[in-house]
N, C-alpha and C positions, 0 to 999 in steps of 0.2 A: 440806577440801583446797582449797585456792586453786589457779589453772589460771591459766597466765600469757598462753595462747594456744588456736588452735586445736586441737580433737584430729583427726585421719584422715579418721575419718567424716564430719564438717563441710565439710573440707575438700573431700572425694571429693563429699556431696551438693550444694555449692555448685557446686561446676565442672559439675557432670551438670546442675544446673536452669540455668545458663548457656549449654552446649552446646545445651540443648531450645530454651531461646531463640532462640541463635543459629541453629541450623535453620527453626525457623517464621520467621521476619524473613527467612532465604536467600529460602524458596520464595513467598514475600508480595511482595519485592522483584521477585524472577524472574517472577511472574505477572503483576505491575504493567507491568514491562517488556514484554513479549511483547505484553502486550496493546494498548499503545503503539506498537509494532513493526507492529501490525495496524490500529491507527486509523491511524497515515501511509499503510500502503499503500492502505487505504480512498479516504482523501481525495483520493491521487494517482490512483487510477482515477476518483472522480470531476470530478476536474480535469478529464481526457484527456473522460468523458463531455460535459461541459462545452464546452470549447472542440470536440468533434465538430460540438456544438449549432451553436454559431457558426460554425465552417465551415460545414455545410449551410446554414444562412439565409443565408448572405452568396452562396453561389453554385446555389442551386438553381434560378436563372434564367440563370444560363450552360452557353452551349453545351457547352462541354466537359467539365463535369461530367455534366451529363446522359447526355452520349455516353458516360460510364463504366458509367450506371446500369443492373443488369439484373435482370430481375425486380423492382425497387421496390429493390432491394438494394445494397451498395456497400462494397468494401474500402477501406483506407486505412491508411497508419501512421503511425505517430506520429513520426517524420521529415517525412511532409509538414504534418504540424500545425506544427510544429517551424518547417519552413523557409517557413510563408507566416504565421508572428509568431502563432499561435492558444494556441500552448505556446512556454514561455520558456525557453531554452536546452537542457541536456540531461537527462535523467531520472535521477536518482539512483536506486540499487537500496532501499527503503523499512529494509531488514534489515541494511544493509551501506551505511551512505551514501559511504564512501570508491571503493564501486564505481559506476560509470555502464553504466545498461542499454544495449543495442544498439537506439535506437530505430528500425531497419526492422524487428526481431522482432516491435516491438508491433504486432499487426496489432486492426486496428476493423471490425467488420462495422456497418456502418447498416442497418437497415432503414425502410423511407420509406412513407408514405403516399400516397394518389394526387394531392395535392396537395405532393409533396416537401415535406414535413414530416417529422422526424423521429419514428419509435413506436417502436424499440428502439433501442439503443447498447447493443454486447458490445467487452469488451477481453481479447485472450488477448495473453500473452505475460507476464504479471504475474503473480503465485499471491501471494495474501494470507492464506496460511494459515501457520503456526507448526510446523515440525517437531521 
């Protein structure tokens, strides 16, 4: 008997092994993403760590930084990085680049050495995690 085409079941198990396809390739895609999603926010905290650096060196001999200093310790946000040229323009959100963070939210803790050097740099206001 000559068959001029597909039968049913051809049919049914070609579309099923396409479908399996197409789902491993979503979540491979989806992962790849995400995880990309997570190296920008990465790097954008370490930007902000970065130029903290360089604010501190450029002013740990002025007065009025120091008069901030308490306990070795020092707040700051990422607005005033912002407006004295340390970071460049405004923060996009890593997840959402169409959004711009509120950079007074970011707040920076310094933690300083006794020779105002900096030993820690934290950044809250950022979450670089994936929900």
């Amino acid at each position: 008997m000559n068959s001029r085409g597909f039968t049913l079941i051809e049919l049914i198990v070609t579309i099923a092994l396409l479908a399996i396809i197409a789902v491993i390739s979503f979540v491979s895609i989806n992962s790849i993403v995400n995880q990309s999603r997570v190296n920008d926010c990465e790097t954008l905290v370490n930007n902000i760590k970065s130029a903290t650096n360089s604010y501190v060196s450029d002013n740990r001999y002025n007065k009025d930084f120091v008069n901030l200093v308490v306990d070795y310790s020092i707040n700051i946000t990422a607005r005033q990085l912002i407006d004295n040229n340390y970071l460049s323009g405004e923060i996009a959100d890593p997840f959402n680049k169409e959004v711009v963070l509120d950079s007074e939210s970011i707040i920076i803790t310094i933690s300083l050495n006794d020779d105002y050097t900096v030993d820690t740099v934290a950044v809250s206001g950022i979450t670089c995690d994936v929900s």
